[in-house]
C-alpha positions as CSV (number, residue, x, y, z in Angstrom):
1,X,69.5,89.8,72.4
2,X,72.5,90.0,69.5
3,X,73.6,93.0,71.9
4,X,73.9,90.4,74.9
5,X,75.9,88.3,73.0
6,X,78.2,90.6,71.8
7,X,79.0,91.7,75.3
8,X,78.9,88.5,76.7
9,X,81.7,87.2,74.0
10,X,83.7,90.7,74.7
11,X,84.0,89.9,78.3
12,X,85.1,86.1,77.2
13,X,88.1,87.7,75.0
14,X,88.8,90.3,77.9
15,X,88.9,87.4,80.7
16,X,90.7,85.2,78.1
17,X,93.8,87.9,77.5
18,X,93.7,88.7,81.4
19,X,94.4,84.5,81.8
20,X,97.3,84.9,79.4
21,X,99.0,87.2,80.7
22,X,98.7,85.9,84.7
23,X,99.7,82.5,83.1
24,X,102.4,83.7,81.2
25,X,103.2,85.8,84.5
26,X,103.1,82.7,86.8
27,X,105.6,80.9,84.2
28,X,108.3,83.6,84.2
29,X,108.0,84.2,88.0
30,X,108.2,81.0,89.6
31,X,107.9,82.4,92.8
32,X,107.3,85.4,94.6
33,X,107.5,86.7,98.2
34,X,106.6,89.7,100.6
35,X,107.5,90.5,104.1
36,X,104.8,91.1,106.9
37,X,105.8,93.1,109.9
38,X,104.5,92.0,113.8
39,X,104.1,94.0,116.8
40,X,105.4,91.0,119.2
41,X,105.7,93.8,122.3
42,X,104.6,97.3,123.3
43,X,104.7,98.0,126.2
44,X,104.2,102.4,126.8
45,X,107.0,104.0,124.6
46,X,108.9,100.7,123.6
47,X,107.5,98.4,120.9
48,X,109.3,95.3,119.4
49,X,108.6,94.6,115.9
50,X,109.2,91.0,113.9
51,X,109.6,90.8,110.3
52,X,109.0,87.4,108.8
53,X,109.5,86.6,105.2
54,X,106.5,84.5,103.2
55,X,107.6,83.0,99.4
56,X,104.9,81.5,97.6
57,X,105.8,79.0,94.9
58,X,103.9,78.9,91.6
59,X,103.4,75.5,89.9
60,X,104.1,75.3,86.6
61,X,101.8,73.1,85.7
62,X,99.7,75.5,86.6
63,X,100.7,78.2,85.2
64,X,100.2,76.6,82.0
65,X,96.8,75.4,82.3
66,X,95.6,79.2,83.1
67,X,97.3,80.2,79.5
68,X,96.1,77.2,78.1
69,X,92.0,78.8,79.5
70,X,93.0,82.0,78.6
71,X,93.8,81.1,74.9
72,X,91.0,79.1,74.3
73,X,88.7,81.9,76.0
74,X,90.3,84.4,72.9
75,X,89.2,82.4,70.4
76,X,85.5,81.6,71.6
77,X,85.1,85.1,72.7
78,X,86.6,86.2,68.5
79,X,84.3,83.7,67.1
80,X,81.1,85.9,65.2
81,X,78.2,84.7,66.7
């Protein structure tokens, strides 16, 4: 049973740093974006492509709340059980 709880608080300090570092990712990006390509025609040898751009805003508030989790997840998952 210790074993279990060992691993158990392990995984809480590994999920904990993983928050961190999105939330510390989401407040220095504040946005990101990618490009997806269409195929609007083909028609035998001919095709028409489309690109359209997508940007994705990340809230800060956010952003903040995930580090906030992943903080308090490294200290439960550090405290001896």
């Amino acid at each position: 049973m210790r074993i279990i709880e060992r691993l158990v608080m392990r995984n809480l300090l590994y999920l904990g740093v993983f928050l961190v570092v999105i939330g510390l990712a989401g407040i220095a990006l504040n946005h990101f974006s990618y490009t997806e390509n269409d195929t609007v025609l083909k028609a035998g040898p001919l095709e028409v492509n489309a690109q359209e751009n997508h940007y994705i805003t990340v809230p800060l508030a956010g952003s903040i709340v995930v580090l906030i989790a992943g903080v308090v997840l490294i200290f439960v998952g550090r405290k001896p059980a």
